[in-house]
N, CA and C of each residue as an Amber inpcrd file, in Angstrom:
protein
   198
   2.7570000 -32.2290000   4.1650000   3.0480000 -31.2950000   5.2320000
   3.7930000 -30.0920000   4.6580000   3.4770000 -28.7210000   4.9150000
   4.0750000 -27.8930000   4.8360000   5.3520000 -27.0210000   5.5870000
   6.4540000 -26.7180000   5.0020000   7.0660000 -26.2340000   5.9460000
   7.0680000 -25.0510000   5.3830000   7.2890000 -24.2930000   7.1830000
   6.8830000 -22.7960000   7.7450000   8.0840000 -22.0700000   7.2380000
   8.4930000 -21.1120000   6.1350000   9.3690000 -20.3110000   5.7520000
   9.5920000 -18.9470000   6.6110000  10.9480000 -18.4930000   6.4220000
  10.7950000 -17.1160000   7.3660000  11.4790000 -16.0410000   6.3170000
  10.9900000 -15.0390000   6.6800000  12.2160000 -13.5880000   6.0970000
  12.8380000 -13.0630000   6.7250000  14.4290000 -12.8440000   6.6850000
  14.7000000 -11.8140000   7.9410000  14.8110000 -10.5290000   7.1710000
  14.2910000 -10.2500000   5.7070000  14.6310000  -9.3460000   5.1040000
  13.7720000  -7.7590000   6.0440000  14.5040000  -6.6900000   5.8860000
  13.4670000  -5.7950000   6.3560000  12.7140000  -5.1460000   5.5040000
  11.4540000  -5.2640000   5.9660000  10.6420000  -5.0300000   5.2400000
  10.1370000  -3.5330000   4.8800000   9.5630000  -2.7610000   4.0050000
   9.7750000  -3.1570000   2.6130000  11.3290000  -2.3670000   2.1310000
  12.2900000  -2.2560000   2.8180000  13.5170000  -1.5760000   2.2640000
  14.4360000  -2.5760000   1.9950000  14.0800000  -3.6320000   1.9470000
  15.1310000  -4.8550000   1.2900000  14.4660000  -5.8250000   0.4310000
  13.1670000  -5.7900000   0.1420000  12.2990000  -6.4720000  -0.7810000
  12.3460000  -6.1780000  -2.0500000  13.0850000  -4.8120000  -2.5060000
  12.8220000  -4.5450000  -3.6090000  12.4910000  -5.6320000  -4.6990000
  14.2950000  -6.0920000  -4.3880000  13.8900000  -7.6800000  -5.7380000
  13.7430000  -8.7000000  -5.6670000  12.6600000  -9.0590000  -4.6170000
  11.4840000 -10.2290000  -4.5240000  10.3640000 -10.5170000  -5.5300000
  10.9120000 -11.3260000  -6.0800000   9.3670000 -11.7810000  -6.6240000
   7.6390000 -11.5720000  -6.1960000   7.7040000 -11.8460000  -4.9340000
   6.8000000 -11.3520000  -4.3230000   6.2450000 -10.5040000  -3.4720000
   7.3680000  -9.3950000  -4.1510000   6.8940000  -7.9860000  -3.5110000
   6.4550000  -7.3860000  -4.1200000   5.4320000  -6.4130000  -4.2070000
   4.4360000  -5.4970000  -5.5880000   4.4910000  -4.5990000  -4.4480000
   4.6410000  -3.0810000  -5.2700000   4.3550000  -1.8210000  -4.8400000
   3.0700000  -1.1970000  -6.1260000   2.5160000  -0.7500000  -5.5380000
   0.9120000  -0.3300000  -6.2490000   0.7520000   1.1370000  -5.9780000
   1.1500000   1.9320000  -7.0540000   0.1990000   3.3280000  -6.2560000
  -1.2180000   3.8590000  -6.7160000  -1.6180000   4.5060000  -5.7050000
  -3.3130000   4.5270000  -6.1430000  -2.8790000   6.4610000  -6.0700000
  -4.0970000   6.8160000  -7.1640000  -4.2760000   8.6150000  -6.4590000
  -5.6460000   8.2960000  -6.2590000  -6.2160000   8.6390000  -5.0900000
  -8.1380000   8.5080000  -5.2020000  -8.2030000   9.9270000  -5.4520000
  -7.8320000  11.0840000  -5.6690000  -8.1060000  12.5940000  -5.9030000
  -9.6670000  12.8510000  -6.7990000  -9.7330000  11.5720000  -8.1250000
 -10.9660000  11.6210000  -8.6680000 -12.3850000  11.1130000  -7.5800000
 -12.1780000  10.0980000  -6.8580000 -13.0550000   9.6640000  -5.9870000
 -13.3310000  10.4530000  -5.1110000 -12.7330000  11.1810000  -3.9610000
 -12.2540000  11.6320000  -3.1450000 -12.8200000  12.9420000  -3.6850000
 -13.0360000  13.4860000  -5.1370000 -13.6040000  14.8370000  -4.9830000
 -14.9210000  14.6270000  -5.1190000 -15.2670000  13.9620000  -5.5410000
 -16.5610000  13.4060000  -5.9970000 -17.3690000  13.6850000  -4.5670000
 -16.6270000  12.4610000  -3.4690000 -17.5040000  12.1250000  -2.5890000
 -17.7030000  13.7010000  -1.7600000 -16.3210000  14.8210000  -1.5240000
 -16.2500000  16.0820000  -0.8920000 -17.6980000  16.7760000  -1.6240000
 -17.9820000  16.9260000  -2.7670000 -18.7700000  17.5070000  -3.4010000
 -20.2390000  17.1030000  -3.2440000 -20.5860000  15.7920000  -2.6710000
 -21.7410000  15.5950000  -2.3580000 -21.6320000  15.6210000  -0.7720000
 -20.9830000  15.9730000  -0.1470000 -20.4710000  16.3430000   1.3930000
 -20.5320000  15.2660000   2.2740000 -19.9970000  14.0550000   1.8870000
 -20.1780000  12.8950000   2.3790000 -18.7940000  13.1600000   3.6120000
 -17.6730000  13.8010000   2.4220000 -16.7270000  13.3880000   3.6960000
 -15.5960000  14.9430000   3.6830000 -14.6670000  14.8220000   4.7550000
 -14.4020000  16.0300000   4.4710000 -13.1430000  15.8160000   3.4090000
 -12.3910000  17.1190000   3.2600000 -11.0380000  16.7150000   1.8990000
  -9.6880000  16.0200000   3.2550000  -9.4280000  14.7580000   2.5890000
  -8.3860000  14.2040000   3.2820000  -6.8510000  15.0640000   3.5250000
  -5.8250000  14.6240000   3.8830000  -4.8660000  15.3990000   4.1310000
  -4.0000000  14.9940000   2.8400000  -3.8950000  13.4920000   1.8650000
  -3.2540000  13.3280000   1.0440000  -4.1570000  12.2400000   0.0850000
  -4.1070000  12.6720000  -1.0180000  -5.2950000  11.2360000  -1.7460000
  -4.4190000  10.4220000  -2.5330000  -3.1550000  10.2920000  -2.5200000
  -2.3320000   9.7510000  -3.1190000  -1.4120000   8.7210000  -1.9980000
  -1.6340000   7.5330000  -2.5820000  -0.3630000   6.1770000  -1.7480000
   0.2040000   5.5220000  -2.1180000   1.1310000   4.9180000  -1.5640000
   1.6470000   3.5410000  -2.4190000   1.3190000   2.1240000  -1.2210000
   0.4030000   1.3980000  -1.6540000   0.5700000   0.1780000  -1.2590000
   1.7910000  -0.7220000  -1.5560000   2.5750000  -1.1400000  -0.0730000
   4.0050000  -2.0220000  -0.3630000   3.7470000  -3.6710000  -0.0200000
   3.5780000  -4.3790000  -0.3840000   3.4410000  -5.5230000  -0.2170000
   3.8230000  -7.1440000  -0.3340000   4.1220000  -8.0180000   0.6050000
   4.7060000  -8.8830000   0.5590000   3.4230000 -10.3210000   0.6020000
   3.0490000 -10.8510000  -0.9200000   2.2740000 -11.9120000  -1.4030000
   2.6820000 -13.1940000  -0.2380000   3.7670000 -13.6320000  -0.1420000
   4.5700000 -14.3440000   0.1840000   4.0050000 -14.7860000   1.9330000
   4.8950000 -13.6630000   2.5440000   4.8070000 -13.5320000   3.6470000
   3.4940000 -12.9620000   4.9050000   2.7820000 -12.3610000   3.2870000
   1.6700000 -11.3160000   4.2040000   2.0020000 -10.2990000   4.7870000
   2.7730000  -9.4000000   4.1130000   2.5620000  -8.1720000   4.9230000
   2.7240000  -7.0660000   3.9200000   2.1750000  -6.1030000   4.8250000
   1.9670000  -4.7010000   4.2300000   1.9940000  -3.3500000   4.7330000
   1.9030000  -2.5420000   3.5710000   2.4030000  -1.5420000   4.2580000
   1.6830000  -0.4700000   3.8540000   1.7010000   0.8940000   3.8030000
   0.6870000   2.0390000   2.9670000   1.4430000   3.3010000   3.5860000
   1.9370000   3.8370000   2.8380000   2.5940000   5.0050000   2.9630000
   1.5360000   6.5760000   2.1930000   1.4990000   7.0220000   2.2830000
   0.4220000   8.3810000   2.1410000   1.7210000   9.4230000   1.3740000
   1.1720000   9.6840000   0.4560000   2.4610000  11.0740000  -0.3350000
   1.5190000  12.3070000   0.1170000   2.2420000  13.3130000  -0.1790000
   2.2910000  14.7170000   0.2270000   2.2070000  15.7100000  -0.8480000
C-alpha cells in the first residue's frame, strides 16, 4: 500500500532545493522562425520559457520571458 504524501511548499518559489524540482529553459526562436517563414504561423509574442517543475508532486508551471 502506498501512502499519499503532501507539499505545503509554495510552489515553484520554495522548491528551489528539492530534489525533485527541475527548471528547463527552452528558446524555440530557431523553430519558430522557420515555421513564420513558411507562413504556417504568425511571430509569437515571446519564443523563450522556462519550464518549472515538480517530478514528485506533478506540477507545473511555464513562465514566457520578454
Amino acid at each position: 500500500m502506498q501512502v499519499q504524501q503532501m507539499c505545503f511548499k509554495e510552489f515553484p518559489d520554495q522548491c528551489a532545493g528539492c530534489p525533485d524540482y527541475i527548471e528547463t529553459r527552452q528558446n524555440q526562436a530557431p523553430q519558430l522562425m522557420w515555421l513564420i517563414g513558411t507562413g504556417i504561423v504568425y511571430p509569437p509574442l515571446s519564443a523563450n520559457k522556462v519550464i518549472k517543475e515538480c517530478k514528485r508532486f506533478h506540477k507545473r508551471k511555464v513562465d514566457y520571458l520578454r
